[in-house]
Structure formats: structure tokens, C-alpha cells
N, C-alpha and C positions, 0 to 999 in steps of 0.2 A: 432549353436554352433560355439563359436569361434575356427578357425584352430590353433591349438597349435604345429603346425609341425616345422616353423619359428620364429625364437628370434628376427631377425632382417629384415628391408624390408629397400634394396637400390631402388634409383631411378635415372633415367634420369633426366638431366634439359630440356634442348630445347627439348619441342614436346613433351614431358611427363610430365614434372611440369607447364611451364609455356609454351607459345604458342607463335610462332616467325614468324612474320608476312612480311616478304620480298618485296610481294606484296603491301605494302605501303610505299617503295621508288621509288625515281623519277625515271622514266625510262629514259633510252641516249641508244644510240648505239655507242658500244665497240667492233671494230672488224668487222664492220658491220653488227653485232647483237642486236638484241634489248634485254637490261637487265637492272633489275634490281641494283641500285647500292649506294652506300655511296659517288661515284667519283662527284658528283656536290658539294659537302662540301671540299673534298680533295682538288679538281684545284684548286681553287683559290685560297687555301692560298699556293700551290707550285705556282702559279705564281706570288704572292703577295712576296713571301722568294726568288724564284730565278729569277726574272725578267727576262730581253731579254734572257738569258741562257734557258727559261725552252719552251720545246716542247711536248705541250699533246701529242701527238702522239707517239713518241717516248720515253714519260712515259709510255704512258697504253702498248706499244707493249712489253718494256722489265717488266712491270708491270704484264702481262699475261703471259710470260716467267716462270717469278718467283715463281708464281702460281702454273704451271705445273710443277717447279721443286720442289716445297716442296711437291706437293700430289705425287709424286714418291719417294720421301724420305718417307714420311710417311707409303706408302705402305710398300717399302722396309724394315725399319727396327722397324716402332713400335714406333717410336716416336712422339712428338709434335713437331711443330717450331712456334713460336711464329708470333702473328700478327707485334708486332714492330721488329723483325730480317726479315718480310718480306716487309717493307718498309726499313730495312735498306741496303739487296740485291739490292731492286731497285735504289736507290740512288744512290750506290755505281757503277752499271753497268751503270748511267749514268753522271760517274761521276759529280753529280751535288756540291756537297760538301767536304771539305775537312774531314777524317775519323771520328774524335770528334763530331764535328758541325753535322755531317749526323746523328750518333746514336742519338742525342737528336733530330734533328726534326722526325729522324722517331718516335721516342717516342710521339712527338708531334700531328703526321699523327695519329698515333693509338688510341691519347685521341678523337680525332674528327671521327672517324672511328666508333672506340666502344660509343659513345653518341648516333649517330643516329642508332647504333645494338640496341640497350638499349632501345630507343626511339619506337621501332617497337619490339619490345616483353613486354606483357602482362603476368599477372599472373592471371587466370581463379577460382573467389572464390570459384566454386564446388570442383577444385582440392587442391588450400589452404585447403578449408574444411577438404577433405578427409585426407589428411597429418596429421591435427590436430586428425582426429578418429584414424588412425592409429599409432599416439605417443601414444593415453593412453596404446595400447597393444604392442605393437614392440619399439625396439631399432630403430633410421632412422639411413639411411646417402644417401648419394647423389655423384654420380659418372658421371663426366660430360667431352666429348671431345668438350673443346672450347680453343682458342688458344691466350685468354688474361684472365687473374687471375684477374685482377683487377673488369671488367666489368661482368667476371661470379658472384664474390660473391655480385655486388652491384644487378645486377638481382636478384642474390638468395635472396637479402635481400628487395627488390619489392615483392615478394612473402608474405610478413608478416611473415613468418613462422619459417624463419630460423634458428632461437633459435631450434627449434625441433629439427635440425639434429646434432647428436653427432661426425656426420664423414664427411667429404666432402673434397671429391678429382678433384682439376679442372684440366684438362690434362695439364694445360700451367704450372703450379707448381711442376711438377714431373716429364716432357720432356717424359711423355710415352702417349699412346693414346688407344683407344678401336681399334680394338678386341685384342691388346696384350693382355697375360693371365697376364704380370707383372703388370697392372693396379690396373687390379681386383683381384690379390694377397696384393697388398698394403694396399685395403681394406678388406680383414679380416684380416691382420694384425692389423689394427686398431682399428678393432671390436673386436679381439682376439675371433673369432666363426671358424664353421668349414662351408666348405664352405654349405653342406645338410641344417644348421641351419640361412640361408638366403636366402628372394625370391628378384631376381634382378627384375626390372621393366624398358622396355624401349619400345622404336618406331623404333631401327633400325636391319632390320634382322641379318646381318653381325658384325656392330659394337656391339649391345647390345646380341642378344640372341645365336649368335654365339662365341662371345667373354663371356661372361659368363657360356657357356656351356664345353670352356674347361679347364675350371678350376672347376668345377661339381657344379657352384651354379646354383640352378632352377630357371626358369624365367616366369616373366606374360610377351604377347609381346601386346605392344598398336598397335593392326593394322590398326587403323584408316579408317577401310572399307576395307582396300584390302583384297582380295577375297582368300591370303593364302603367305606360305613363299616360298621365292625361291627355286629354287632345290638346294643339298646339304647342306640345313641348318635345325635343328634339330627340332624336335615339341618344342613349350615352356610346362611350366607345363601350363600354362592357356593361355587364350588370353582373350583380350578387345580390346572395341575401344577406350575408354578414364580411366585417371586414376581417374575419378571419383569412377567407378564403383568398384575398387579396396575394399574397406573396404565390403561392402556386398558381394561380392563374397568368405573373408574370414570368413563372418560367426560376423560380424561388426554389430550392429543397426543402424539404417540412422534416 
């Protein structure tokens, strides 16, 4: 029997809709780390824009700076900051361009940044699938912390699916972020539902089922195998490991 408890089922993007594969960029050591990274695309067109002026080194150092100073902002108050305001910090700390000329190439740095994000996320057809079983009984929308608007909706739109969703909020468009509860208040504003009459769906303990929980929408959590949730974060209504599995467990034909 179909669940008739929910009108509407939000969802995650990254790691709930579509699958974001890290692991297949180039590996550099940054920091004297070995990671993963978009910077072999980056360099060379900063040293191609700023010639004898540009020093990798003292890119990536105030580059990693900048990094640690927006996840403390974000912590702190619940917002987003954008990927091109965080090339445009950088720049700016090294002074490499005059204030005009720096916003557009940080804008620039972000088109080549988010290509190869883009490039290494997939859209998994058992989960498109499920989407599609899911529209003929539920209202969708989609609620996503990524921190370029542009590259979230063209993923969303890799998905095939996206016509489906009536809602979708990318955190770079409304400068708030998960587990703020103003997020997820945005969206039932949208949906004009209450929040009992939507099941959220995501993969991150904190961001998604903790952040949905205080604002009282119930949640499936994608645990992807792990063995359970952190300490102080709350049971979901369900759990899975993939959002394939979502429509049958509402009582969905496969």
C-alpha cells in the first residue's frame, strides 16, 4: 500500500540524486598533502592571466586560508559563500589584480572549476528512475548545499529528470545553507505544506537529518553502509543505503 502520510518528498543532490566522484581528479600535493583537486586546470590559466606576478605557492597558501575562513563563516552563521567570492578573496589577498578585473576572473576560475565538478558527477539511472516513480505519487523538490547556482542546476539537469521537481533550492541562491532551519523553511514555503506533510531525503547526518529535524520535517537518511548516526543526531523516520530503494519502501511498485 502506498504511504499516504507525505504530499511531498524533498531530496539531496550530491550523494542522494546524483553521485560525485572526487576520486577521479588528478591527484597534486597541496600543503604537502596528497589531494584530490580541480588546481591542475586552475594554474595554468593564473599563470597564463598573471605572468611573472603569479606564485603557485603563495596562491594555494592564501587559497587554503580562504577555504578555512568561509567553513567558519559557514559554521557560524548559516550561510553560503559562493565559490566565485572564494576566488575572489583570494585574488584579492594576493593582490594579483586590480578590484573589477579580479571579480570577473574569479568568475572565470569558477566556470573552469565547476566544469570539471560537473565532469566527475554522474547521474545513477536507478535513482533518475526512482524520481520518475516517485513524481506520479508525490509533489518533489530538491534542496541542495552547493556553492555555485549555476553548475548545481546544469547537474540537476544531467539528471534527465528535472522537469520533475516543482521546487529547488541551491544554497548559492538564497546565501543560507543546511542545517540552517531558514533553508528548509524556504522550502515549505514553496511547497505551501506543513512541514509532517514532507519526507526529506539525504546522506548527510548533520546537514541533512539534523537540519531537517529542527524544523519537524521527517527524514529517510542514505547511509551508504555506515554502521549508524552520530551521537546527538536524531533517528530518521527510515534509513537506506541508496535512494533507489526509496519508492518501495513507500509502498511504490518497482
Amino acid at each position: 500500500m502506498i504511504n499516504a502520510e507525505f504530499r511531498a518528498i524533498v531530496v539531496d543532490l550530491f550523494d542522494t540524486l546524483v553521485r560525485w566522484e572526487p576520486e577521479r581528479l588528478p591527484l597534486m600535493e597541496i600543503n604537502g598533502r596528497p589531494l584530490r583537486s580541480t588546481m591542475p586546470w586552475i594554474l595554468p590559466r593564473l599563470q597564463q592571466r598573471l605572468g611573472s606576478a603569479f606564485d603557485q605557492n603563495v596562491f594555494i597558501e592564501n587559497y587554503t586560508v580562504v577555504i578555512e575562513e568561509i567553513a567558519r563563516e559557514r559554521q557560524c552563521d548559516g550561510i553560503e559563500i559562493t565559490c566565485r567570492e572564494r576566488f575572489a578573496r583570494t585574488l584579492a589577498r594576493i593582490s594579483a589584480l586590480p578590484p573589477g578585473q579580479a571579480e570577473s576572473f574569479a568568475e572565470e576560475l569558477t566556470r573552469i572549476h565547476m566544469s570539471q565538478v560537473r565532469a566527475v558527477t554522474t547521474a545513477p539511472l536507478q535513482r533518475a528512475e526512482a524520481i520518475r516513480q516517485l513524481s506520479r505519487h508525490y509533489r518533489l523538490g530538491l534542496l541542495s548545499n552547493f556553492d555555485d547556482a549555476q553548475c548545481g542546476r546544469e547537474v540537476l539537469a544531467d539528471t534527465g529528470v528535472a522537469e520533475l521537481f516543482e521546487a529547488v533550492i541551491i544554497s548559492a541562491e538564497v546565501r543560507l545553507r543546511k542545517p540552517d532551519p531558514r533553508i528548509f523553511r524556504r522550502m515549505l514555503e514553496m511547497l505551501g505544506l506543513t512541514p509532517d506533510e514532507i519526507l526529506y531525503v539525504g546522506d548527510t547526518p548533520l546537514d541533512d537529518v539534523w537540519g531537517a529535524y529542527q524544523v519537524g520535517i521527517p527524514t529517510a537518511w542514505i547511509s551508504k553502509g555506515a554502521p549508524g548516526l552520530p551521537e546527538g543526531i536524531p533517528q530518521p523516520r527510515f534509513t537506506i543505503t541508496d535512494l533507489s530503494e526509496l519508492p518501495r519502501l513507500l509502498g511504490l511498485s518497482v
